[in-house]
N, C-alpha and C positions, 0 to 999 in steps of 0.2 A: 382474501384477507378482509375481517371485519371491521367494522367502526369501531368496536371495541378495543379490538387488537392493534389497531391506529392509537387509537387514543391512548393505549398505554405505554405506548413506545413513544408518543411523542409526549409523555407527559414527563417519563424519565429521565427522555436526550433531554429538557430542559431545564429541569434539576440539575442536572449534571454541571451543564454550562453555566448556570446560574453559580452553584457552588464554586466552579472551576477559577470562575471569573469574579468571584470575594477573595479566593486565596493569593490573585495575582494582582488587585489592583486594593489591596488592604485601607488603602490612603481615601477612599472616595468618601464621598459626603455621608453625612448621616440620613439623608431624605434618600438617599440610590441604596443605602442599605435595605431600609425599611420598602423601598419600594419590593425589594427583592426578597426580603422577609411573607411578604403579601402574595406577590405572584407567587412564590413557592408552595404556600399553602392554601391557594388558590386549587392551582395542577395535584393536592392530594385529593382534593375535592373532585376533581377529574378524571382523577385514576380511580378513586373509589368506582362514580356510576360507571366508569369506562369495563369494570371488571364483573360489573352485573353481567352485561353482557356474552363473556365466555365463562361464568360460573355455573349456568346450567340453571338460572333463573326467565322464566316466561319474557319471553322477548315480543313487541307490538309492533313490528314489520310487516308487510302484504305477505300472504301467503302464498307459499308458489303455485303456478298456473295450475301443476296436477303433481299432487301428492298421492300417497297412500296414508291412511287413520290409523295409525296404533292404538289410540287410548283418547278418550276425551273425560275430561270431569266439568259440571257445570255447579256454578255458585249462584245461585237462586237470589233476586234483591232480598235486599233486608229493609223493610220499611224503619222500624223502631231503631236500628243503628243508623240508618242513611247512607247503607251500601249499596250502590248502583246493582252490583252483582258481576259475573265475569264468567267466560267460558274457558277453557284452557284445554288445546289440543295437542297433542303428539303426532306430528306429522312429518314423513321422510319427500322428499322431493320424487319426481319421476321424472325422464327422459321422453322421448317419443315414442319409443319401444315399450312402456313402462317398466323401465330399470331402474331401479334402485339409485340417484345421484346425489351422493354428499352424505350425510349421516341426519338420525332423525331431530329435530327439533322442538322445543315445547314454545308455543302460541300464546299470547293473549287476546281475547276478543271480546269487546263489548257482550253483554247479557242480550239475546233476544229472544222474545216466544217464539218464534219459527224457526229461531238458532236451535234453544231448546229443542224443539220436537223433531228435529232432524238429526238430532245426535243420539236423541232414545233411539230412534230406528238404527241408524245407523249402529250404534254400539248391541243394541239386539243382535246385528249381522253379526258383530265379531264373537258375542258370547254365543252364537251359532255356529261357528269356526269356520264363518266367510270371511272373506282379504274384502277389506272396504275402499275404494279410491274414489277421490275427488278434485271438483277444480274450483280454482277461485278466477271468477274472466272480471274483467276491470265492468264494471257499471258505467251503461251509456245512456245518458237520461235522457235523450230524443229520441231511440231506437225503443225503448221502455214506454215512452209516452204516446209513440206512434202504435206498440203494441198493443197498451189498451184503449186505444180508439177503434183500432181493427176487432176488436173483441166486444167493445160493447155494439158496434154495428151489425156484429155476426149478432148478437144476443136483442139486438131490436129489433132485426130483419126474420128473425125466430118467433115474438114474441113474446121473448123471457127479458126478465130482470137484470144487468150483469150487475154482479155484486164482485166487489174488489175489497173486502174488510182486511186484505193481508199486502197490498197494496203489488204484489207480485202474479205478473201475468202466468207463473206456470208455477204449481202447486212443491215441486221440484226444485225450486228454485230460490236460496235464502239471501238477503240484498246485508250486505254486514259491512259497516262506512261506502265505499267506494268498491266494493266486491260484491259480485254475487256467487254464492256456493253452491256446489251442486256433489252430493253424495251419491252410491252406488257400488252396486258390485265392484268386485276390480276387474279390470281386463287383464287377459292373458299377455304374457310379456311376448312382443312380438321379433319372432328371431329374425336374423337375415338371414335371405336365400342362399341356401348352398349353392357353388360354383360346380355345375358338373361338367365342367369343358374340361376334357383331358389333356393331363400335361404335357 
C-alpha cells in the first residue's frame, strides 16, 4: 500500500467524520464550525498531492535495489529559463532471480552529466533490442573515500597522475543523491533447480 493510497483514504475517513459530526452536533460554536471549514479544505489540498502519486505521474523515491530500464528521457538544464533539468526512468523492480516484481514505474531524478551519459548507452542497448538491468546500492561515503585513497596510491606507486574529475572511483558507476547506479546487460532470469528425487 502506498503513501499515496494512505493519504487518500485517510483524507476522506476525515471528511466524512468531520461532516458527520456538523450534522449531529448543529449547536456548536461558530469558531468549531470554521475550524472545520479549514481542516476540511485543508485534506482537499491533501488528497490532491496524495493522488499525484497513483496517477501515473514521476514519483522521487529511492529506486529499487535492481530493476530492469524500460525507457529513460532526460531533460537537459535550461540555463535562460532556470531549469535545473531532470532525468525520468521507467523502471520495473527485480527479485533475486531477476523476475519481474510489482509492475513498472516512472522515476524522477536529479539532471547529471554522468546520469546523462549512462543512459545514452544504456538506451543505445535497448534500441539494440538488449534487456538493460540495473541497481541503485545506497552510497557509503567512507567506503567511497577509502576507495579513492587506495586508487591514488596505486597511481603514485605507478607514477601516474590519479585524476578523479568525475568524482567516482569506477567509470561504471553514477552517484545520484544518496545512490549510486549502475547499468548493464540484464541477467538471465535465474530458475530454480528442478527436483529430480523420484516420488
Amino acid at each position: 500500500m502506498t503513501i499515496g493510497f494512505v493519504g487518500v483514504i485517510s483524507a476522506y475517513i476525515i471528511i466524512a467524520v468531520l461532516l458527520l459530526s456538523m450534522n449531529i452536533a448543529p449547536r456548536w460554536a461558530w469558531w468549531v464550525k470554521a475550524t472545520a471549514i479549514v481542516v476540511t479544505s485543508a485534506f482537499f489540498v491533501v488528497t490532491y498531492y496524495s493522488m499525484i502519486d497513483m496517477m501515473g505521474w514521476p514519483v522521487t523515491e529511492r529506486l529499487p535495489p535492481k530493476f530492469q530500464l524500460h525507457w529513460a528521457k532526460v531533460v537537459e538544464p535550461d540555463k535562460l529559463l532556470n531549469q535545473p533539468g531532470a532525468v525520468y526512468m521507467w523502471v520495473e523492480e527485480l527479485d533475486a532471480n531477476n523476475i519481474p516484481f510489482g509492475i513498472p514505474r516512472a522515476y524522477k531524478l536529479p539532471y547529471t552529466a554522468p546520469l546523462d551519459n549512462g543512459l545514452k548507452d544504456a538506451m543505445d542497448m535497448i534500441a539494440g533490442g538488449q534487456d538493460v538491468g540495473g541497481t541503485a546500492e545506497q552510497f557509503d561515503e567512507q567506503e567511497q573515500r577509502a576507495q579513492q585513497e587506495q586508487n591514488q596510491d596505486a597511481a603514485h606507486e605507478a607514477g601516474q597522475v590519479a585524476h578523479d574529475d568525475t568524482g567516482y572511483t569506477d567509470p561504471n558507476e553514477l552517484r545520484v543523491n544518496d545512490q549510486i547506479l549502475r547499468f548493464g546487460q540484464l541477467e538471465e532470469v535465474k530458475l530454480p533447480d528442478k527436483d529430480t528425487a523420484a516420488p
